[in-house]
C-alpha positions as CSV (number, residue, x, y, z in Angstrom):
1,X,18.8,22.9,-27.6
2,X,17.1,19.6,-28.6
3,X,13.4,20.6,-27.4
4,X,12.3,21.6,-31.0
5,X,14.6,18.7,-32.2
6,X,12.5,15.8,-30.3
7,X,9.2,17.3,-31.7
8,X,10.8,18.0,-35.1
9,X,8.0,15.7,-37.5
10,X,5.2,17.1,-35.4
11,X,6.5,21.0,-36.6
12,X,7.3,19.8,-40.0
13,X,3.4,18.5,-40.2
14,X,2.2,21.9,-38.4
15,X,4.2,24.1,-40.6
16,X,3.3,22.0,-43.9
17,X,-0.2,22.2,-43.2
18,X,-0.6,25.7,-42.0
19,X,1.7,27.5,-44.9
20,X,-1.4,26.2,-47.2
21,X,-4.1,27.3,-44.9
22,X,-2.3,31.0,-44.8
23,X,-0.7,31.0,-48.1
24,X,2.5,32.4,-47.1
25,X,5.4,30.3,-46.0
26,X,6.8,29.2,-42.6
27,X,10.0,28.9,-41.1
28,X,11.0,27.2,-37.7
29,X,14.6,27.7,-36.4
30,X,16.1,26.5,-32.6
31,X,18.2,28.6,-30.5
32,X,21.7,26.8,-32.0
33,X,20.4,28.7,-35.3
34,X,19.2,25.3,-36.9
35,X,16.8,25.1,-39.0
36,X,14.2,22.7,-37.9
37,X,10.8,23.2,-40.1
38,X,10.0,24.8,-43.0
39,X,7.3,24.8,-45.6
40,X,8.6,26.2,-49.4
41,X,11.9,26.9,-49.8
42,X,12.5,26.5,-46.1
43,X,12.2,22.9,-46.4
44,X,15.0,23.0,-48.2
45,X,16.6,24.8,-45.5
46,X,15.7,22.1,-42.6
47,X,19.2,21.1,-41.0
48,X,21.1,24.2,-42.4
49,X,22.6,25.8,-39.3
50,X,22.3,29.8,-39.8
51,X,25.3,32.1,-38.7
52,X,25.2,34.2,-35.3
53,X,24.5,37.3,-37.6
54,X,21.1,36.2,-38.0
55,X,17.8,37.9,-36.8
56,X,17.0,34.5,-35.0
57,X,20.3,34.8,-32.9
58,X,19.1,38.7,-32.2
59,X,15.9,38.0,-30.9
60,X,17.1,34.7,-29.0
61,X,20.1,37.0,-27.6
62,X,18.1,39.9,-26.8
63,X,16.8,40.2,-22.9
64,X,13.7,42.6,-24.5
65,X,13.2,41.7,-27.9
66,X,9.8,39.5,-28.3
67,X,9.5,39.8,-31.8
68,X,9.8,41.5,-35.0
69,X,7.6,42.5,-38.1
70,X,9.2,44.0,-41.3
71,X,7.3,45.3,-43.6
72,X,10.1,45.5,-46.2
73,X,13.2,43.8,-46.1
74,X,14.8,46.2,-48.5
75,X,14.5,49.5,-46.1
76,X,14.7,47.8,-42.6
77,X,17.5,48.9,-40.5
78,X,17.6,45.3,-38.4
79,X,17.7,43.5,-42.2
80,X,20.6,45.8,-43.0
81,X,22.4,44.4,-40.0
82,X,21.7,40.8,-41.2
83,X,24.8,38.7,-42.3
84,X,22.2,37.4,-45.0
85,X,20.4,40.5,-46.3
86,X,22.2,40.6,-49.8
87,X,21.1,36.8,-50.6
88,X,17.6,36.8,-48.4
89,X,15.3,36.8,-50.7
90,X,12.6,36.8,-48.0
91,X,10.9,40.5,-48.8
92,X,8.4,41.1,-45.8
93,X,8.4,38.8,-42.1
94,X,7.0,38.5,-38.9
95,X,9.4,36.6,-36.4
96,X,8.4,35.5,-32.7
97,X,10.3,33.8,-30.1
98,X,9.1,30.0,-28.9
99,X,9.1,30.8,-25.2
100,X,9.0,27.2,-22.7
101,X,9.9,27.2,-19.2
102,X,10.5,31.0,-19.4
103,X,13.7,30.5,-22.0
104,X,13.7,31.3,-25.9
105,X,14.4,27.9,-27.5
106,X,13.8,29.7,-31.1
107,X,12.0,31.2,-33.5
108,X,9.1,30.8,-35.5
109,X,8.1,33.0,-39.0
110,X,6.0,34.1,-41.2
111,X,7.7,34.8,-44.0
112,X,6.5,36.1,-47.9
113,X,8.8,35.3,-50.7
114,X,6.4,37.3,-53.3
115,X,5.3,40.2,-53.5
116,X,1.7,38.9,-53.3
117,X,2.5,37.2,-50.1
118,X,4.1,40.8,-48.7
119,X,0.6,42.4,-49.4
120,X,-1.6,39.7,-47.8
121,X,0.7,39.8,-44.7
122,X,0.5,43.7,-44.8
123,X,-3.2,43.7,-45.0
124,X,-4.0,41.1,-42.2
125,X,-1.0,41.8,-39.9
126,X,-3.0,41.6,-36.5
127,X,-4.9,38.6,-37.4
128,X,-1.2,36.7,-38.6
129,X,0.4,38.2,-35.4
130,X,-2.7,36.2,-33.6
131,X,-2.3,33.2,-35.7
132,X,1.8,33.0,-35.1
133,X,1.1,33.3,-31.2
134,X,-1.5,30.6,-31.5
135,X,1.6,28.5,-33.3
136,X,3.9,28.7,-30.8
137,X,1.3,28.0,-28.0
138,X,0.3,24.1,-30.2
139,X,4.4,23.6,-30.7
140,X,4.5,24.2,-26.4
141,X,1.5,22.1,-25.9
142,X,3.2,19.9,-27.6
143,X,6.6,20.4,-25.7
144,X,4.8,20.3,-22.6
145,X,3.6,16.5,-23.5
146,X,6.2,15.0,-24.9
147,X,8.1,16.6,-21.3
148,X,5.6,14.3,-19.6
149,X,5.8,11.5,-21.9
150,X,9.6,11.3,-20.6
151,X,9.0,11.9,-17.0
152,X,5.9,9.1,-17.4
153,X,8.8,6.4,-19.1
154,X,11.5,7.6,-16.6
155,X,8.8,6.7,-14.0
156,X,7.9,3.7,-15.6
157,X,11.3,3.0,-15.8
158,X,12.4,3.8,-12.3
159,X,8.9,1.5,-11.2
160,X,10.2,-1.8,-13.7
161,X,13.6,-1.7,-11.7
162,X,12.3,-1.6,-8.2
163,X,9.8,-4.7,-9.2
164,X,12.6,-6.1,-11.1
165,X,14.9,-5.8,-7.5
166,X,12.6,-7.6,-5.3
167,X,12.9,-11.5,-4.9
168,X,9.0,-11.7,-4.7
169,X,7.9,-12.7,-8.1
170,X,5.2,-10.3,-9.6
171,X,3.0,-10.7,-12.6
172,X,0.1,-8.4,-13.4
173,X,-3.1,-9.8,-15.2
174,X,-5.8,-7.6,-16.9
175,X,-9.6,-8.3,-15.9
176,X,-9.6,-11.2,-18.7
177,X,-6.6,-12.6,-17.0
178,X,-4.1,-12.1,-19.5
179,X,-0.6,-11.4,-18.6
180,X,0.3,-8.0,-19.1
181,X,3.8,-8.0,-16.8
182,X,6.1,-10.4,-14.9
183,X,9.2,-9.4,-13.2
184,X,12.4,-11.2,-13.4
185,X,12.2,-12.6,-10.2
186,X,8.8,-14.5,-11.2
187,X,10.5,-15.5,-14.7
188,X,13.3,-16.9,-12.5
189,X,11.0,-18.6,-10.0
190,X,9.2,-20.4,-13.2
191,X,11.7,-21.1,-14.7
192,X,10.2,-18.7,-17.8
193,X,12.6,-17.3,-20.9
194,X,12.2,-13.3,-21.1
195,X,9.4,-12.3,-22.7
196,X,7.9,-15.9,-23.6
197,X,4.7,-15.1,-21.5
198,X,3.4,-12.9,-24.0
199,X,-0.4,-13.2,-24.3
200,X,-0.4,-16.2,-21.6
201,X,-3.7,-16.3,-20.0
202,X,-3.0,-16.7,-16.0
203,X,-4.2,-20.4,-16.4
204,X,-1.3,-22.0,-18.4
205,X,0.8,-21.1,-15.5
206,X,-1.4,-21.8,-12.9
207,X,-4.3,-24.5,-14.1
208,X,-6.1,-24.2,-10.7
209,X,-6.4,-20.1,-10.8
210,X,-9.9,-18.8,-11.6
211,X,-9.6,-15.2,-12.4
212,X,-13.0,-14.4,-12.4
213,X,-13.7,-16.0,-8.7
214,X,-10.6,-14.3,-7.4
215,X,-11.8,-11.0,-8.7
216,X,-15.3,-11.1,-8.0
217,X,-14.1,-12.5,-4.2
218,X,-11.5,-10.0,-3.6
219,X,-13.5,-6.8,-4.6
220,X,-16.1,-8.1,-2.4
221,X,-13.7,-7.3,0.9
222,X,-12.9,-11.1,0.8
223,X,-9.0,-10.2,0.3
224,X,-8.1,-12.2,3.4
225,X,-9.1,-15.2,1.3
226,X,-6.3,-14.6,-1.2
227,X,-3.2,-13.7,1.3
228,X,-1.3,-16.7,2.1
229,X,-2.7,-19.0,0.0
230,X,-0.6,-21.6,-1.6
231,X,-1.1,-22.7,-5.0
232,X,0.9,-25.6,-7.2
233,X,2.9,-25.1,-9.9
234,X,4.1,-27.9,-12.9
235,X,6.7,-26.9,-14.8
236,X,6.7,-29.9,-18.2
237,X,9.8,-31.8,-17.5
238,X,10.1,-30.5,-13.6
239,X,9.1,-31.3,-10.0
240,X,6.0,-30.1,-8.9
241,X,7.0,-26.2,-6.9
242,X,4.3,-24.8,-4.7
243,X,4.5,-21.2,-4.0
244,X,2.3,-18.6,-1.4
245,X,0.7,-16.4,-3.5
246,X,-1.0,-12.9,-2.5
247,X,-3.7,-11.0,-4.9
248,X,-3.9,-7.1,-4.8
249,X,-6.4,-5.8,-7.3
250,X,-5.9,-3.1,-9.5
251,X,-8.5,-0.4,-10.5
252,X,-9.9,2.0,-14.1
253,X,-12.2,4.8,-13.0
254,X,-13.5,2.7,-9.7
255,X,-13.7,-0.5,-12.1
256,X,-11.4,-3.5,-11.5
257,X,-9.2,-3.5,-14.5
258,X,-6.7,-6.6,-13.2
259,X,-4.7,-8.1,-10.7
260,X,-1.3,-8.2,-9.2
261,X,-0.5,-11.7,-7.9
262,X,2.9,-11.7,-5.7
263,X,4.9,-15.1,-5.0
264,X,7.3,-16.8,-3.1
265,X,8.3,-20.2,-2.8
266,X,7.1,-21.9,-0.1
267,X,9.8,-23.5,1.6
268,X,11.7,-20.0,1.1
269,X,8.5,-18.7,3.1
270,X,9.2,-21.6,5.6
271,X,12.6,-21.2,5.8
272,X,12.2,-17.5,6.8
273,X,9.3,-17.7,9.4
274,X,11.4,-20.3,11.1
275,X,14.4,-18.4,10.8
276,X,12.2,-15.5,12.1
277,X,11.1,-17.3,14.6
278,X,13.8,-18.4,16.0
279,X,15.8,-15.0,15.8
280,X,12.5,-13.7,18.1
281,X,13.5,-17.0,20.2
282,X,16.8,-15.8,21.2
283,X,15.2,-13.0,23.1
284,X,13.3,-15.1,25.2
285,X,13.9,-17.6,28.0
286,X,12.8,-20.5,25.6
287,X,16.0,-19.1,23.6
288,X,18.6,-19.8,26.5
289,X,20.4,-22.8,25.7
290,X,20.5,-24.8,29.0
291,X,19.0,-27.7,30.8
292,X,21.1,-27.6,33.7
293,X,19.5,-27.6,36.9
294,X,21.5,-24.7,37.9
295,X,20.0,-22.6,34.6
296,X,16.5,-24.3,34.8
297,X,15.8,-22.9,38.2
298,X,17.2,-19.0,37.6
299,X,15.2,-19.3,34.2
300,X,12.1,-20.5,36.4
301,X,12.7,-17.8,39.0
302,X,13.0,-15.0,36.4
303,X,9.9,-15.6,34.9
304,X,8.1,-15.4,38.2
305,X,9.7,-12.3,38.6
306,X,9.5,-10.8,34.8
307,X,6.0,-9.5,36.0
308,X,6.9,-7.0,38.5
309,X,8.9,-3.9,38.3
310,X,11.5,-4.6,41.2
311,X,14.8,-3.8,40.3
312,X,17.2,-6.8,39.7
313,X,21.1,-7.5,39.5
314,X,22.1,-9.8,37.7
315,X,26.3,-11.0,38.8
316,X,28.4,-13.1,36.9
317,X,31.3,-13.6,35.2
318,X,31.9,-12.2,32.0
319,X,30.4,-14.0,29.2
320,X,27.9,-16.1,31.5
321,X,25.1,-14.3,29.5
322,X,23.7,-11.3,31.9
323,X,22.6,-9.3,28.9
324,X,21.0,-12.4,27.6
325,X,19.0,-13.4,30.6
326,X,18.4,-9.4,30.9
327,X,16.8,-9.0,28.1
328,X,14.7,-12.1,28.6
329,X,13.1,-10.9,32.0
330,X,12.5,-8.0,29.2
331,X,10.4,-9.8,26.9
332,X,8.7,-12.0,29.4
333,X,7.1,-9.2,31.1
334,X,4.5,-6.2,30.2
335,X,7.1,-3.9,29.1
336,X,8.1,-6.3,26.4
337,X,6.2,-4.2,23.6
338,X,8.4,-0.9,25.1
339,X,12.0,-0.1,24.5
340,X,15.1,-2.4,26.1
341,X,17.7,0.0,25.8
342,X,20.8,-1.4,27.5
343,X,24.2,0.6,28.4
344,X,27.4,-0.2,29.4
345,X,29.1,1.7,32.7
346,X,32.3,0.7,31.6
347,X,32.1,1.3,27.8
348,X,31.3,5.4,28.1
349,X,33.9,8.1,29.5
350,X,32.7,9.6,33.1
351,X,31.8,13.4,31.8
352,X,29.9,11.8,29.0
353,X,27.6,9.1,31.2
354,X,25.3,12.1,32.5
355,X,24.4,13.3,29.0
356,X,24.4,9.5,27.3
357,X,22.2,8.3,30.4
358,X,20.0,12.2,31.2
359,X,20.2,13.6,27.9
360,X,20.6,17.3,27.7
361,X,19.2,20.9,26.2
362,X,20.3,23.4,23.6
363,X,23.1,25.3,24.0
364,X,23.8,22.7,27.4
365,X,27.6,22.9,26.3
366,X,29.7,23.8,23.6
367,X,28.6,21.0,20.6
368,X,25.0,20.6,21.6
369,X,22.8,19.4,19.4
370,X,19.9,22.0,17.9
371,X,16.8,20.9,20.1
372,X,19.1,19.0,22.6
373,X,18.8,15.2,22.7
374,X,17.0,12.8,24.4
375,X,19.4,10.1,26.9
376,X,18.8,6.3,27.4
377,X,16.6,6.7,30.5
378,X,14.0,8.8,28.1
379,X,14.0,6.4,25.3
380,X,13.5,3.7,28.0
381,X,10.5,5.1,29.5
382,X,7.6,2.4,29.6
383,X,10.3,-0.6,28.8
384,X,13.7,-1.4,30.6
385,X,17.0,0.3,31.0
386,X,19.9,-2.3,31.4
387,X,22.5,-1.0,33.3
388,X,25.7,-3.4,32.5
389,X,29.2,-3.2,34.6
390,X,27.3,-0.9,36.7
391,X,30.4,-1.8,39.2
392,X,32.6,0.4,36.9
393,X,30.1,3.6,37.3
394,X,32.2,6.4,38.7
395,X,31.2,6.8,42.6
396,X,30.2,11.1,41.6
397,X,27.6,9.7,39.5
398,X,26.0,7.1,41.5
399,X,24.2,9.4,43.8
400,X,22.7,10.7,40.9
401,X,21.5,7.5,39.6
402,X,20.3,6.7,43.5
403,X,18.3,10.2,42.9
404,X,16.4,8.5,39.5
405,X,15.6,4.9,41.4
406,X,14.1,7.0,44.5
407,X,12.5,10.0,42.7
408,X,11.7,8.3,39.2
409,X,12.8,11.3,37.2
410,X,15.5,12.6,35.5
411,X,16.6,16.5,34.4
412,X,18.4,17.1,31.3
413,X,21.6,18.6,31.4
414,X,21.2,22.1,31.1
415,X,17.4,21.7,32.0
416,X,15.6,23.1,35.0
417,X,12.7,21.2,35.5
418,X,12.2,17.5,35.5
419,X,11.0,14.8,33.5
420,X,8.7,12.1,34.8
421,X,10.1,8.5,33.2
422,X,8.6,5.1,33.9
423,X,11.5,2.6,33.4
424,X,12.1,-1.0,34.9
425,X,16.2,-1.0,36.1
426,X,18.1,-4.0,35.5
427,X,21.8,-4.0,36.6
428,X,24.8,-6.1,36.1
429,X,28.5,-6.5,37.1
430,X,30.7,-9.5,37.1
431,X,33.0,-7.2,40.4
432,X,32.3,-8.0,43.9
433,X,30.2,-5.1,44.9
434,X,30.5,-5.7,48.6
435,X,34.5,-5.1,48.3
436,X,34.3,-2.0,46.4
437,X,31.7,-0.7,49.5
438,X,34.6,-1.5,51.6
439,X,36.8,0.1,49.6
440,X,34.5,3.6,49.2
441,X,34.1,2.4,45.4
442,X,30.7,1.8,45.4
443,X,27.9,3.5,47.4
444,X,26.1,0.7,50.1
445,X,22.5,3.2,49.3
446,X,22.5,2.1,45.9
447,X,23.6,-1.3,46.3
448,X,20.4,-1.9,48.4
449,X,18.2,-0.4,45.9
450,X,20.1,-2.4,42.7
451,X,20.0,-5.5,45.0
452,X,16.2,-5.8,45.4
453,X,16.1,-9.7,43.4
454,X,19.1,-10.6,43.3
455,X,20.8,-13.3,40.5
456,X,23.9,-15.1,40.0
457,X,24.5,-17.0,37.3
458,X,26.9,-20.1,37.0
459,X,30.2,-20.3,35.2
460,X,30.3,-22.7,32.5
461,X,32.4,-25.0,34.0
462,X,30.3,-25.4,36.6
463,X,27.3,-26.4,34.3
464,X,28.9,-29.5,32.1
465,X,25.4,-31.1,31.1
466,X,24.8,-27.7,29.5
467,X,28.4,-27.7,27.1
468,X,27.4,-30.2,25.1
469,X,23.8,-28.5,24.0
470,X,25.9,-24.8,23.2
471,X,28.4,-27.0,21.1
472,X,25.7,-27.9,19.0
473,X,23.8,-24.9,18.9
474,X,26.7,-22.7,17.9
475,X,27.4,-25.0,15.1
476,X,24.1,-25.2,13.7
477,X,24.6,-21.7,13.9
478,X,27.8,-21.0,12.4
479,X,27.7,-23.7,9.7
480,X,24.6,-22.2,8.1
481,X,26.1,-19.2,8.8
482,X,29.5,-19.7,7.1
483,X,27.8,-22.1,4.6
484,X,29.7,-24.9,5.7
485,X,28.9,-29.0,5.4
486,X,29.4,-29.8,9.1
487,X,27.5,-32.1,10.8
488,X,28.9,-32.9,14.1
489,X,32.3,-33.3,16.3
490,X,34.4,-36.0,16.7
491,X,35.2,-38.1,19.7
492,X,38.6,-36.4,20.1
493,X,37.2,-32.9,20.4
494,X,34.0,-33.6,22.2
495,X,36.6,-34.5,25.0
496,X,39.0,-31.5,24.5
497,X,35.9,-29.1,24.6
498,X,34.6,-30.9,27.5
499,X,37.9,-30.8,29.3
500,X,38.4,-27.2,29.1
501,X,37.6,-25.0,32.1
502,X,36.1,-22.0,29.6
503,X,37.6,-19.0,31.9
504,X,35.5,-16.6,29.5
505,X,32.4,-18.7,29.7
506,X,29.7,-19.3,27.1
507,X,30.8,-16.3,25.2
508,X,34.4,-17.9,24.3
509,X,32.9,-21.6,23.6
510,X,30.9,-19.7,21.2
511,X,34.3,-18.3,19.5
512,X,36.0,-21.6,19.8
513,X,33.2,-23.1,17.6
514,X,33.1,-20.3,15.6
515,X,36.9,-20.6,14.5
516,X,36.6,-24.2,14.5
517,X,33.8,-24.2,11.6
518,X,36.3,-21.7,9.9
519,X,39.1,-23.7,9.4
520,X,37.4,-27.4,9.2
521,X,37.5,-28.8,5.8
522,X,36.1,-32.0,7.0
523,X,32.3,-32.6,7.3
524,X,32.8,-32.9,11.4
525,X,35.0,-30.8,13.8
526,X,38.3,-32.5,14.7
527,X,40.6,-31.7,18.0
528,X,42.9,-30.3,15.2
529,X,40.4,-27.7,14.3
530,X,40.0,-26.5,18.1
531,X,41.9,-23.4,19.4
532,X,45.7,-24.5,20.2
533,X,45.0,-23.5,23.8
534,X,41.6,-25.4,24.1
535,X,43.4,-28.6,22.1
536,X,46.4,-28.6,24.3
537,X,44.6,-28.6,27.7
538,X,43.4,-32.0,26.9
539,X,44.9,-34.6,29.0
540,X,45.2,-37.5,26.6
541,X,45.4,-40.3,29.2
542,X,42.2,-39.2,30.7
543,X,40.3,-42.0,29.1
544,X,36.9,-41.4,31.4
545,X,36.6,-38.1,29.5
546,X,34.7,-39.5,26.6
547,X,32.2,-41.1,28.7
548,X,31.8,-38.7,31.1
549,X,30.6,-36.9,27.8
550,X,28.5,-39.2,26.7
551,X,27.0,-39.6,29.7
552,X,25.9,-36.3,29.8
553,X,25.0,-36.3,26.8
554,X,22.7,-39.4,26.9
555,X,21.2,-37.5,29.9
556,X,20.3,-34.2,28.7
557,X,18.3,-36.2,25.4
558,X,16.5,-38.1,27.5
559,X,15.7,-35.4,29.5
560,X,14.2,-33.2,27.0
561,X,11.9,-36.1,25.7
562,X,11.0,-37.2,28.9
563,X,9.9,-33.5,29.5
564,X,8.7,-33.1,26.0
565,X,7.2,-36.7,24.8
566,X,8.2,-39.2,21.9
567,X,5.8,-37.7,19.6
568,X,7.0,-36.4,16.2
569,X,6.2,-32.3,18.2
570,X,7.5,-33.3,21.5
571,X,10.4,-34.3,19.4
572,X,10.6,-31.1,17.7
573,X,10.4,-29.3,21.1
574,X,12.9,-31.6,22.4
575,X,15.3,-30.2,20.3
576,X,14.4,-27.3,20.5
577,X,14.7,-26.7,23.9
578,X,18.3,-28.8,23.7
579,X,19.5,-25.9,21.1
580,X,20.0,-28.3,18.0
581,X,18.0,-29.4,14.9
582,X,16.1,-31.7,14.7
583,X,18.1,-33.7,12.2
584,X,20.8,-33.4,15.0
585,X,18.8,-34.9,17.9
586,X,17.2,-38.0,15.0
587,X,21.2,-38.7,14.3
588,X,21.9,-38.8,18.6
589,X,19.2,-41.2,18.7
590,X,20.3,-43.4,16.5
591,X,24.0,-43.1,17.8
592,X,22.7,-43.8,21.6
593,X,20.6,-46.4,20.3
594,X,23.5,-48.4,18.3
595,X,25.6,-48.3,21.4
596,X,22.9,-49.9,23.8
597,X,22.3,-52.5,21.1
């Protein structure tokens, strides 16, 4: 009902200017019976909301009706029928529908109020029929833009709020470098009030930028020179910021019209390649926390092994890290850029291993999927499938896992042919494999084949240098994770943690740190703060606890620099390779230092 209304000056100008042209009056009415243009008296009538008795109503209700000329008003059955036809004064008409998007959203008229007007439109009735029809097709040109006006602003608008969401800040520049759009996020970044840029030249924010060699530089294909680059900014009154800036040019009819420039901070930049960094770290045997002897020679004999495509088992008890060190032999070798798709035994019912491991076809059972689905071993092909409690896997399905190692393919269930895949095996279990055989649990074929390198790695308690470095690490981790102020541990619970046998291994030190950090309200970890049953194992008169710690401690820094160097990097890789920051290993330093002086 509003599509006349939003054009309703543009018909009032059409209708104006045409009655004159014509010489007999027009009359513009919407399919709610308003009228909405009018030249004569029927710009009197504009707002005046007709009655359904109307002939606009019987042309807009009518399914067949597409309009109606009346060459008297005074002997026309349909003006009979009008509700108005004893106070129309109209005497002669010609009514069309406005058809748009194959609806009637009204009427338009020709309409003669004299009788001088009824002859002229009685004499040239083809040629006003042509002219009404040319009417209504301006008033749907016109319908038809003002519809893309609204879908060009809703895009605009839906375009403004994705800039406005991203942190990057974005400001657009024409070819003169004028600013002709910033997004909140640069307005933040620069500390700007909303809307203050208006006709800034690019310069006033950024003195060193020089629009014309950026332009004439990047529309040369030199657009690697303006990714990355860092440029300073002053705010009066403010530090110095410098931010990494990239330049995208934007184009008129093959002509560069301006430039997008996109920004970040540059320590935000720094602060996420690092965390990147070391996210991609983890995966790797440079991630694995430990300078052990015991974990420095598995790591060094894993890596001479990450090459090949033997299978390996990897035993341990739980939490020792399997999966870790799994996926490491993963990322060290040529499959790294291939899937790791690891599984549990233990974690998936028996009649649902076949189709989670083999996949299977349409119609393979009652709830297949349309198309069937791919299992792990498919999505594995070219990278590594790692099997985990594979000492849990019922004894019905091991043959048929034997049957993929030997055969290297696999058939869907519900298939009949076979599938070739390419997959590296790694298996795990923290159960004694050669009892289970003895038992008939476990098939002695596929513990050969499983058992080609073997591993085992050491319990925690067994590998005390190492306790000290995951201490740290976890609450680097947790503190920036949890956004708390620690810094350290006290004396008190460097002893308790170091006293503790850890039955679950590196997994629960990592939980004791993490609900120590939670409930801490001091800048360093107390005993207090421990788990009640890691606190309470502490024997209090073991006074050779604390520097058995330090001992270790003292060791496994000098170690890493020893290894690494006393350079400002080896430093860095020093701590690295120890699991803490480097602000951490500067403050140990210092400590160790104080005590020998």
């Amino acid at each position: 009902m509003k599509e006349l209304k939003s054009i309703q000056g543009f018909l009032q100008q059409v209708t104006g200017a045409f009655a004159g042209v014509v010489d007999i009056e027009i009359g513009v009415i919407s399919r709610n019976l308003e009228v909405i243009a009018g030249s004569g008296y029927f710009e009197k009538e504009v707002g005046v909301i007709y009655d359904d008795g109307c002939m606009t109503h019987r042309i807009i209700s009518s399914a067949n009706e597409e309009s109606i000329y009346v060459e008297n008003t005074s002997h026309a059955v349909c003006c009979s029928e009008c509700y108005y036809s004893e106070k129309c004064s109209v005497l002669a008409f010609i009514m069309q529908p406005i058809t748009f998007n194959e609806q009637k959203i009204g009427t338009i008229s020709l309409l003669a109020l004299n009788e001088q007007h009824r002859r002229k439109l009685l004499n040239h009735h083809e040629k006003m029929q042509d002219f009404l029809n040319k009417l209504c097709n301006i008033m749907v040109m016109s319908l038809n833009e003002k519809k893309m006006e609204a879908k060009v602003a809703s895009l605009m608008n839906q375009f403004k709020d994705v800039i406005n969401s991203t942190y990057e800040g974005i400001i657009a520049i024409n070819r003169q470098g004028k600013i002709t759009n910033i997004n909140m996020a640069a307005e933040k970044i620069l500390g700007l009030k909303h809307n203050s840029y208006n006709d800034y030249h690019i310069s006033r924010l950024f003195p060193d930028f020089r629009v014309d060699d950026v332009i004439r530089m990047t529309s040369n294909d030199g657009s690697e020179q303006y990714y990355g680059k860092e440029i300073k900014y002053v705010d009066p009154g403010k530090e110095e910021m410098s931010l990494f800036y990239n330049i995208t040019l934007m184009y008129e009819e093959e002509q560069v019209s301006g430039a997008v420039l996109s920004f970040r901070k540059k320590e935000e930049v720094e602060e996420m390649a690092t965390r990147i960094m070391k996210e991609n770290k983890k995966l790797t045997f440079s991630g694995i926390i430990g300078t052990s002897s015991e974990i420095t020679e598995i790591k060094n004999r894993m890596k001479l092994i990450s090459a090949t495509d033997s299978t390996i088992l990897i035993r341990g008890e739980t939490g020792t890290g399997k999966s870790v060190f799994a996926r490491a032999i993963h990322e060290e070798s040529p499959r790294r850029k291939n899937s790791f798709v690891a599984i549990s035994c233990a974690a998936i019912p028996a009649p649902l291993l076949e189709s989670e491991l083999f996949g299977y076809e349409e119609g393979a059972f009652t709830g297949a999927k349309k198309g069937g689905k791919p299992g792990k071993f498919e999505i594995a092909d070219g990278g590594t499938i790692f099997l985990d409690e594979i000492g849990d896997m019922p004894l019905d399905f091991q043959v048929k896992l034997l049957n993929v190692i030997e055969n290297k393919n696999i058939a869907r269930i519900g298939g009949v042919s076979f599938r070739d895949v390419d997959v590296r095996i790694i298996t795990a279990t923290n159960r004694d494999l050669e009892s289970l055989i003895s038992e008939g649990k476990f098939r002695e074929d596929l513990y050969y084949r499983i058992n080609v390198i073997p591993f085992t790695l050491p319990q925690l308690c067994d590998r005390k240098d190492d306790i000290l470095l995951l201490m740290h690490h976890f609450l680097d981790y947790y503190a920036v994770r949890l956004n708390k102020k620690i810094n350290g541990f006290r004396d008190d619970a460097k002893e308790a943690l170091l006293a503790y046998p850890w039955p679950g291994n590196v997994r629960e030190l990592e939980n004791a740190i993490e609900y120590a950090i939670n409930v801490e309200a001091e800048d360093r970890v107390s005993k207090e703060s421990l788990p009640e049953k890691v606190s309470r194992h502490l024997n209090t008169g073991d006074s050779a606890g604390l520097e058995a710690l330090t001992s270790l401690e003292e060791k496994a820094i000098n170690a890493a620099l020893q290894k690494y160097g006393q350079t400002t990097w080896g430093k860095e890789k020093a701590a690295s390779a120890l699991g803490i920051s480097r602000a951490t290993l500067y403050r140990k330093l210092k400590a160790i230092k104080e005590d020998v002086s």
